[in-house]
C-alpha positions as CSV (number, residue, x, y, z in Angstrom):
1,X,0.0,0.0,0.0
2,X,1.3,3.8,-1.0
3,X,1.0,6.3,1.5
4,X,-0.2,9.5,-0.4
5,X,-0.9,13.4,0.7
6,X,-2.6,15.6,-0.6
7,X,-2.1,19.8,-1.0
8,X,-5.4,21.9,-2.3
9,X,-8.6,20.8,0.1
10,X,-10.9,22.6,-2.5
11,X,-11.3,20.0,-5.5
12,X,-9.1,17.9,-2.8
13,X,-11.9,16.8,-1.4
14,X,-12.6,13.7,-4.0
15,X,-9.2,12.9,-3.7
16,X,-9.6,12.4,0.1
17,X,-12.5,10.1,-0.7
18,X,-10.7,8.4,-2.8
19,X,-7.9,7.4,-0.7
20,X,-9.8,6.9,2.2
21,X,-12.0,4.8,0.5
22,X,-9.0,2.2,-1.4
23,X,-7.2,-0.8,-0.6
24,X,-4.1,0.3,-2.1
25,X,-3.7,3.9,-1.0
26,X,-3.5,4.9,2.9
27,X,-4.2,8.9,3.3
28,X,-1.1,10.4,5.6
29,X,-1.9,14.0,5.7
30,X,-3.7,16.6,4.0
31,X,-3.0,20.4,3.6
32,X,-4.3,23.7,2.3
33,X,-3.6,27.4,3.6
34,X,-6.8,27.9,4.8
35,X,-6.7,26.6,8.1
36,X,-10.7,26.7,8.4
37,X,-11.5,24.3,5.3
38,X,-8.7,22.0,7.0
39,X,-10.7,21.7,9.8
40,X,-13.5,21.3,8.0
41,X,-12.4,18.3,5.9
42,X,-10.8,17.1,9.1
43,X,-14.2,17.0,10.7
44,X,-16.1,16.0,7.6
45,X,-14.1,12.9,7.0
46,X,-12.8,12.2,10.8
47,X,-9.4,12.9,10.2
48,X,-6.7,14.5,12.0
49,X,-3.9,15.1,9.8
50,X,-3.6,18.3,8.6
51,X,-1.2,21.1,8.3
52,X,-1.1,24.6,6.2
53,X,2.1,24.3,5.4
54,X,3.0,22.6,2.2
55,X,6.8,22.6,3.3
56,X,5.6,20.0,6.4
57,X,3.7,17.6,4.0
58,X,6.7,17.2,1.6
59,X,8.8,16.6,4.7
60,X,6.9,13.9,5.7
61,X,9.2,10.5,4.4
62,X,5.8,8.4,4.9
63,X,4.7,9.8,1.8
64,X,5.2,8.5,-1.3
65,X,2.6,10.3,-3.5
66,X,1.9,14.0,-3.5
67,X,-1.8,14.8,-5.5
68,X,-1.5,18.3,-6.4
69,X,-5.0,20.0,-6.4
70,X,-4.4,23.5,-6.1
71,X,-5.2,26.5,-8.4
72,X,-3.6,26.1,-11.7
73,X,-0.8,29.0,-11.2
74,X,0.4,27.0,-8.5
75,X,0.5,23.4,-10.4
76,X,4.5,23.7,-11.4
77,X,5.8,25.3,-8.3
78,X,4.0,22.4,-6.4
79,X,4.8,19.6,-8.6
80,X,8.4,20.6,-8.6
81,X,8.8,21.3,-5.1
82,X,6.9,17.5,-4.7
83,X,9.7,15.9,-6.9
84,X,12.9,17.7,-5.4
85,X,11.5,15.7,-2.3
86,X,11.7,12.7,-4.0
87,X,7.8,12.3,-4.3
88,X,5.5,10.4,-7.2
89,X,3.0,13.4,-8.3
90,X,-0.6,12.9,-9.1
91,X,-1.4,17.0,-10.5
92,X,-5.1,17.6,-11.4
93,X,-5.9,19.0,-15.4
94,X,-4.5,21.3,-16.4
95,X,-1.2,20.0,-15.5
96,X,0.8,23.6,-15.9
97,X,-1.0,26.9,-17.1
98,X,2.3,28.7,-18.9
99,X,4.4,26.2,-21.3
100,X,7.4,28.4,-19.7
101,X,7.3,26.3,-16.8
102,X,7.3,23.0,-19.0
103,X,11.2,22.6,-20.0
104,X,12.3,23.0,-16.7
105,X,9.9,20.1,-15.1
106,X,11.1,17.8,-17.9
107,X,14.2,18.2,-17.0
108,X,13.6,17.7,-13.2
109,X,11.2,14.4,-13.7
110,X,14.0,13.1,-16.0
111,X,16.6,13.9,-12.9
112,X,14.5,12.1,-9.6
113,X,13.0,9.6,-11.4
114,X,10.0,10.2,-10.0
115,X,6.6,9.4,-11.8
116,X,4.1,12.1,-13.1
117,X,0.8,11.9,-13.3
118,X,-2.3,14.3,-14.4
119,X,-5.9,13.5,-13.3
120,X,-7.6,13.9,-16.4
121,X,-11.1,12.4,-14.7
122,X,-13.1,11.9,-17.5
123,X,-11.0,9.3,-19.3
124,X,-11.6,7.0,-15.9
125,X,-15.4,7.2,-15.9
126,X,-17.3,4.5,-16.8
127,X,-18.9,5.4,-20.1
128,X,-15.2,6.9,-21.3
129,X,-13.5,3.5,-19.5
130,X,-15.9,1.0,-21.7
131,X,-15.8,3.3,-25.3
132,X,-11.8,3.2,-24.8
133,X,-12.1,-0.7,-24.2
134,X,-14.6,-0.9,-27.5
135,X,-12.2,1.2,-29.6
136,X,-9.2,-0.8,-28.7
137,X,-11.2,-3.8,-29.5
138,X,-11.9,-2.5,-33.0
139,X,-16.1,-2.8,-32.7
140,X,-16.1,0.2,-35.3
141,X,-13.2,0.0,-37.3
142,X,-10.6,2.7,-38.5
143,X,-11.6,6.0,-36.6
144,X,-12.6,9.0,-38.7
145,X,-13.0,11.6,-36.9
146,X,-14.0,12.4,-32.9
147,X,-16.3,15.0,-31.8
148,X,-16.7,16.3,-28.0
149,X,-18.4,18.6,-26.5
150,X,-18.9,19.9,-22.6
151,X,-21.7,22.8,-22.3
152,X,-23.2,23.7,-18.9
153,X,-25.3,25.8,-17.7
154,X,-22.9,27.6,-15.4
155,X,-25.0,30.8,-14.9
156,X,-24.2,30.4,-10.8
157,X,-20.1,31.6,-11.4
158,X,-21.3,34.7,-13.0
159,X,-22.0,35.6,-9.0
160,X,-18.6,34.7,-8.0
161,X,-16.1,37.9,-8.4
162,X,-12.6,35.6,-9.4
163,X,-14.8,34.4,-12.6
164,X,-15.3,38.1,-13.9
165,X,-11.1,38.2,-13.1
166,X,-9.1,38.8,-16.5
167,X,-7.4,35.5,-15.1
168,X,-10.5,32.9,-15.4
169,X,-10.8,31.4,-18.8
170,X,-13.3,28.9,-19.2
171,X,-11.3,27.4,-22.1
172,X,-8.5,25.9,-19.7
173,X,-11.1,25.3,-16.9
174,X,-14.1,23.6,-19.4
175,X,-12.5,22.8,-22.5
176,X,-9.7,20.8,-21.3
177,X,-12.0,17.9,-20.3
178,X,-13.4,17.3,-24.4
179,X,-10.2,18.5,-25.9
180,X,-8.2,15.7,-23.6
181,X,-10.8,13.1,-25.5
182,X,-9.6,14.4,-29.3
183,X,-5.3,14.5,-28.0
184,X,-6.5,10.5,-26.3
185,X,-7.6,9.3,-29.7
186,X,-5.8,11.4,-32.1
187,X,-2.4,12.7,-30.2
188,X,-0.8,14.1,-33.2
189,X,-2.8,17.5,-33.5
190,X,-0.9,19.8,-35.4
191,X,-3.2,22.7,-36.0
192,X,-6.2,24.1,-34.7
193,X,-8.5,26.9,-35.3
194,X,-11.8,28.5,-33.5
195,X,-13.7,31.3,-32.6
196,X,-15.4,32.3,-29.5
197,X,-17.4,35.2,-28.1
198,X,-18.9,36.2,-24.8
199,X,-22.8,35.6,-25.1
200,X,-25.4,38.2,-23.6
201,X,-25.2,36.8,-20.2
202,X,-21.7,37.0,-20.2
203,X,-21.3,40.7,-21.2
204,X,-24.0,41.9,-18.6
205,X,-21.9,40.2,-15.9
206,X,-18.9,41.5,-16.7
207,X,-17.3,38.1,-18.1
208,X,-13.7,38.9,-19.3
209,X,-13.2,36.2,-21.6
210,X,-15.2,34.2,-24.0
211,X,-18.1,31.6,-22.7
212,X,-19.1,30.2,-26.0
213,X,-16.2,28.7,-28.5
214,X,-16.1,26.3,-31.2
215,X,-12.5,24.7,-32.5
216,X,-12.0,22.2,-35.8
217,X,-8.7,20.6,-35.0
218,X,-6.5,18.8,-38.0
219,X,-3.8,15.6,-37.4
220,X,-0.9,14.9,-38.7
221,X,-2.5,12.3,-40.8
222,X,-5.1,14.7,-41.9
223,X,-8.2,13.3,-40.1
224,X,-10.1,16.3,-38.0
225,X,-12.0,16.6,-35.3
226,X,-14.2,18.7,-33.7
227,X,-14.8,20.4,-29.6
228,X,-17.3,23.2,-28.6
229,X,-18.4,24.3,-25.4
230,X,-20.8,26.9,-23.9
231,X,-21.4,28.2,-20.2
232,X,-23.7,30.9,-19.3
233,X,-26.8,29.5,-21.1
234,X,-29.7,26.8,-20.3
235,X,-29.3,23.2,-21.3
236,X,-31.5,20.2,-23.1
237,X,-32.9,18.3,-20.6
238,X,-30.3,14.9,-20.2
239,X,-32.4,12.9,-21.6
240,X,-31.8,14.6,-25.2
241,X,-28.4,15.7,-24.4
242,X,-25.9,14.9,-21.9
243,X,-23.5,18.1,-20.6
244,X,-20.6,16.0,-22.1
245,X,-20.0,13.5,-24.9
246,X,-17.3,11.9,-26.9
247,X,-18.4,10.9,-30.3
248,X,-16.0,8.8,-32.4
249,X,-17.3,7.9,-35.9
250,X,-15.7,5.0,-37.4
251,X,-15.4,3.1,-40.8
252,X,-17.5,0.5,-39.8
253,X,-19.6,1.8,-36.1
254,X,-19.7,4.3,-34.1
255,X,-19.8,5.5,-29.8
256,X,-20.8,8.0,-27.7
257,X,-20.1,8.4,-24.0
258,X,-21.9,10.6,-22.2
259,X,-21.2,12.9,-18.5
260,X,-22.9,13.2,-15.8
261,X,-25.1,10.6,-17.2
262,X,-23.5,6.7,-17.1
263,X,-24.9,5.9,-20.3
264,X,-22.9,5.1,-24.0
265,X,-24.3,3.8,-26.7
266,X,-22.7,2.0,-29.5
267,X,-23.5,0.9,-33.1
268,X,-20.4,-1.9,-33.6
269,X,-18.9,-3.0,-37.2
270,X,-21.8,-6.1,-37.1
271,X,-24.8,-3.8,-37.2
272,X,-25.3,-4.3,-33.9
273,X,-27.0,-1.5,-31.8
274,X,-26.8,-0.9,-28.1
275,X,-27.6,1.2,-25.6
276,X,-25.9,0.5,-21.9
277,X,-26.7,2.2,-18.6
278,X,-24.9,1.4,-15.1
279,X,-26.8,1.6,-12.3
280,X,-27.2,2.6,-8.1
281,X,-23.7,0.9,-7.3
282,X,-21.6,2.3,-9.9
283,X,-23.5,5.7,-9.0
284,X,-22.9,5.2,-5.5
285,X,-18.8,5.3,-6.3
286,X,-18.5,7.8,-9.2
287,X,-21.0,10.7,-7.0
288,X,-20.9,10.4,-3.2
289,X,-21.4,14.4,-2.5
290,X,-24.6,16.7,-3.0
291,X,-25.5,16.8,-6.6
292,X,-22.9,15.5,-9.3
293,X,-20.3,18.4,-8.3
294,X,-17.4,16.4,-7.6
295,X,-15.1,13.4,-9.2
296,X,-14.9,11.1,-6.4
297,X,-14.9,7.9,-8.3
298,X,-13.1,9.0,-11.3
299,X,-10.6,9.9,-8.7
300,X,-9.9,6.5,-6.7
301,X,-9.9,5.0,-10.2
302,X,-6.8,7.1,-11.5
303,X,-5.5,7.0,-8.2
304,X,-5.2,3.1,-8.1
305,X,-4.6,3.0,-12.0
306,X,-1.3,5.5,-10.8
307,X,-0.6,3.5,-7.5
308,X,-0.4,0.0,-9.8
309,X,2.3,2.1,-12.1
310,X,4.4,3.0,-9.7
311,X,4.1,-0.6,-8.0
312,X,5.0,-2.5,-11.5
313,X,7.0,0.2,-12.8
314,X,4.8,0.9,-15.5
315,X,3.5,3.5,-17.4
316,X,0.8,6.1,-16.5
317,X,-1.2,8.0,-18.7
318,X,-1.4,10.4,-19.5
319,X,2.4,11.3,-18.2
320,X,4.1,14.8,-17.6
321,X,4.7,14.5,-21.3
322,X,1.0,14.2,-22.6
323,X,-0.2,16.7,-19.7
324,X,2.1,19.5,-21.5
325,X,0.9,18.3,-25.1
326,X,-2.8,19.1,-23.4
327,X,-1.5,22.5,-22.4
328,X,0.2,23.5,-25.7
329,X,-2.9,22.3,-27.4
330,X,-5.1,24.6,-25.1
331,X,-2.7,27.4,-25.4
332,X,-2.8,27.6,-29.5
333,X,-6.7,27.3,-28.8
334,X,-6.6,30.7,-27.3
335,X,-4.0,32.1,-29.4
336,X,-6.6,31.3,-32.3
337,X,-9.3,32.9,-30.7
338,X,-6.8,35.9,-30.1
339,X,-5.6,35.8,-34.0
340,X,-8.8,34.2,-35.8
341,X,-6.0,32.7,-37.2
342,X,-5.2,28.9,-37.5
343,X,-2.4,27.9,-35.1
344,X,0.4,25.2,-35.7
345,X,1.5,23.1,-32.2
346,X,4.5,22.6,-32.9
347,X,5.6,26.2,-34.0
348,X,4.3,26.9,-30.8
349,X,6.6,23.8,-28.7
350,X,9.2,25.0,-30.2
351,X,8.8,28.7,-29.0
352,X,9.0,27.2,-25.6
353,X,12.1,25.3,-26.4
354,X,9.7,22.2,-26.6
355,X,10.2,21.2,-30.0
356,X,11.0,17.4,-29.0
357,X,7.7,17.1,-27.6
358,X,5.7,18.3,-31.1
């Protein structure tokens, strides 16, 4: 069993589900600078361990994993202050929010040893788990193109002053979920291209950057794919229309998974239509909170896939190196919105002295 810790007590709260609730994690501390939500989670989840100083968690040689859950400006200073203590690193999406900081934490992973892993949740929920697994099989053939999607109707943050902050883009904060699916099936994006605007709703509330985008991306082999997203407006009921989907269209089938919703649907390369739903028990361990609001299940599943990896020495994705590939993806998604231009990736890695990774 790994003994793991955990910094950020916000979206932290999941993870301390999570390892509370495994067989092969054990939950040694937990810390956030906000001494009142420590005491909070303390008293929530029975358990004593806190501190609100980062420096005292990396100290502690019981630990063997550091999850990362802090605001994104803080993800590289954390991660790398987690691996010059000779700590494994589990960093929620995105993994970094400047490609400046990327070469350097390359160069320090490559130095401890240490693994690297970003929680991209939505590739460990059920429907994503089971339209990987179908895909892999090869129930609908050569792939042809993907298309995602995450809208909400996120009205609510309009009411919080850090969203109307130049800062909060809900490109890295929403996007990054669907435009993880397109790098998971096609990972050799070379250009992309959209346009956004901030809808009525947005520009009444103040809203600094855009709510509403649309991006066509193209790989290196020339298939394209598609993500869009909108957040300051109503939604279809979930019966028409989940919040978020994956679509891949094949030569001979086609999937879709759908969020919050365990449902996926397939038509496979014998004709053969179904529909599949999961039901209390799996709900029970994917959304143990009020409402659907947190990731608690997607959590202990990446957690354990990331605690078998380090235990086998094996491979976890995605890895630091497919975390920054997210981020440099994201980053020409807001340059195109900036240019109404189409952006290349890898002119863009190699700006950032990351032309190895393009």
């Amino acid at each position: 069993m790994l003994n793991i810790g955990i910094v950020g007590l916000g979206e932290g709260r999941s993870t301390m589900s999570a390892a509370l609730q495994s067989k092969k994690l054990q939950l040694k501390m937990i810390c956030d600078a906000n001494e009142a939500l420590c005491k909070q989670r303390s008293k929530e989840f029975r358990f004593e361990y806190y501190t609100t100083q980062y420096e005292e968690l990396l100290n502690n040689p019981d630990i063997d994993i550091v999850a990362v859950y802090t605001p994104d400006h803080l993800h590289a200073q954390h991660v790398s202050l987690a691996l010059q203590h000779g700590k494994h690193v589990v960093c929620t999406k995105p993994f970094i929010d400047d490609l400046a900081d990327a070469k350097a934490l390359l160069k320090l992973q490559q130095e401890t040893g240490k693994k690297v892993f970003v929680g991209q949740s939505s590739r460990f929920f059920e429907p994503y788990k089971r339209q990987r697994a179908d895909f892999e099989k090869g129930l609908i053939g050569e792939l042809i193109t993907v298309e995602s999607h995450y809208n909400a109707d996120h009205r609510w943050f309009l009411k919080k002053k850090w969203a109307l902050e130049k800062s909060f883009k809900w490109l890295y904060g929403g996007l990054s979920h669907p435009v993880d699916f397109i790098r998971w099936y096609l990972p050799d994006i070379e250009e992309v291209m959209g346009y956004g605007m901030i809808s009525a709703n947005g520009k009444k509330a103040g809203l600094k950057n855009e709510d509403t985008m649309h991006f066509i991306f193209r790989n290196k082999d020339g298939r394209i794919a598609r993500v869009s997203g909108a957040y300051t407006g109503p939604v279809q009921p979930t019966c028409r229309e989940s919040e978020m989907s994956c679509i891949l269209r094949g030569t001979e089938g086609a999937s879709q998974a759908d969020y919050h919703e365990l449902r996926y649907a397939i038509t496979d390369k014998k004709g053969e239509q179904q529909l599949i739903t999961w039901g209390d028990a799996q709900l029970n361990h994917y959304f143990r909170f009020e409402g659907q609001s947190h990731h608690a299940g997607e959590y202990q599943n990446y957690l354990e896939y990331f605690a078998d990896s380090i235990a086998n020495d094996a491979p976890a994705y995605p890895d630091m190196r497919e975390g920054i590939g997210t981020v440099a993806l994201l980053q020409a998604m807001d340059r195109s919105l900036r240019t109404r231009q189409p952006v290349g990736v890898k002119a863009l890695l190699k700006e950032y002295g990351l032309a190895k990774l393009g």
